[in-house]
N, C-alpha and C positions, 0 to 999 in steps of 0.2 A: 723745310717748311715749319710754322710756327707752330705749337704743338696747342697753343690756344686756339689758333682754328679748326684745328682739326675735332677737338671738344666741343666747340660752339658748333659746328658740323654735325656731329652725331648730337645733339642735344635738341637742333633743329628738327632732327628726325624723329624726337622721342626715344632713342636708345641710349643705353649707358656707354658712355665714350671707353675704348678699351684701354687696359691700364700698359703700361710700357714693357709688360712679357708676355703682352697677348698680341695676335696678330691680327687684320683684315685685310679683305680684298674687295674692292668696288671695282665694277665693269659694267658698262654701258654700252648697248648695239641694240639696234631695230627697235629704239622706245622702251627696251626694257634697262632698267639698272637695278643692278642686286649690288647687296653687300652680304657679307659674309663677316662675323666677328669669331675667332677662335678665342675661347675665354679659357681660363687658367685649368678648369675642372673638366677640361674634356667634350666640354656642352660646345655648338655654333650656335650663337642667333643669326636669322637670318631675316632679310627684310628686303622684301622685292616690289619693286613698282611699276605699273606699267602705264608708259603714256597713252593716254583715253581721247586724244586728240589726233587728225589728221596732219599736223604739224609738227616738228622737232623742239616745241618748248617745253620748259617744265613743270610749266603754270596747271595742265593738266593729268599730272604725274597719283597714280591712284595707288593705296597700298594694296596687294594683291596677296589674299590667304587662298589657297587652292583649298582648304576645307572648306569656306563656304561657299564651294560650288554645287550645282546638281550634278549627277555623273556626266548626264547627257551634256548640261553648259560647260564642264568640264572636259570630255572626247572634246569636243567641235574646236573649244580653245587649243589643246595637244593637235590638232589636227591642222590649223591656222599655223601656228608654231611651228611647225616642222620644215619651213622653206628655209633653206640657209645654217641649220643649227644643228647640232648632233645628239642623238637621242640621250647622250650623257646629262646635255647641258640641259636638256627638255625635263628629265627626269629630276634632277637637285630643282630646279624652278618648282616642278608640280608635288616636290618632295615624294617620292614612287623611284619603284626601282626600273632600269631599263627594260626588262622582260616585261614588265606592265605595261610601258609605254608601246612598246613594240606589240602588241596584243590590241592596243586601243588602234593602234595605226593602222596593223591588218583587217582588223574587223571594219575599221571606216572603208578600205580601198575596194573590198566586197560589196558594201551595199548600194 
């Protein structure tokens, strides 16, 4: 692939395109896509989207900070999430660790 797209790509997104000994990873399923950039110092940026549409385009693709959630709007979302996906992957998304996740889960299935 041409390495100019891949630049114009991340540029698109507002992130710094990673430099040729850094790595990333984009994946895409059920409306979410994440990236992941491993940068030279150790650091990940991360930038997740979720589609805000009842369709598969990506016209309605929104950035998603799990900090500006309320706790509450935040459970319901981890709680919606949970069909199909492993609390690993739930966990890096809401950036929490799995014992978190799994505490928010139990408490929803009780009330």
């Amino acid at each position: 692939m041409n390495p100019d797209v891949i630049t114009a790509f991340f540029i698109s997104l507002h992130l710094t395109p990673p430099s040729l000994n850094e790595r990333f990873t984009i994946t895409y399923a059920d409306g979410i896509l994440e990236i992941y950039i491993h940068r030279k110092g150790g650091s990940i940026e991360q930038l997740v989207l979720i589609n805000m549409s009842n369709n598969n385009s990506f016209d309605k693709l929104e950035v998603f900070d799990p900090k500006s959630l309320g706790i509450e709007e935040r459970n319901a979302l981890i709680r919606n999430l949970t069909l199909g996906r492993k609390h690993s992957e739930i966990a890096r998304i809401f950036q929490m660790g799995e014992s978190a996740i799994c505490k928010i889960l139990k408490k929803g299935n009780r009330s």
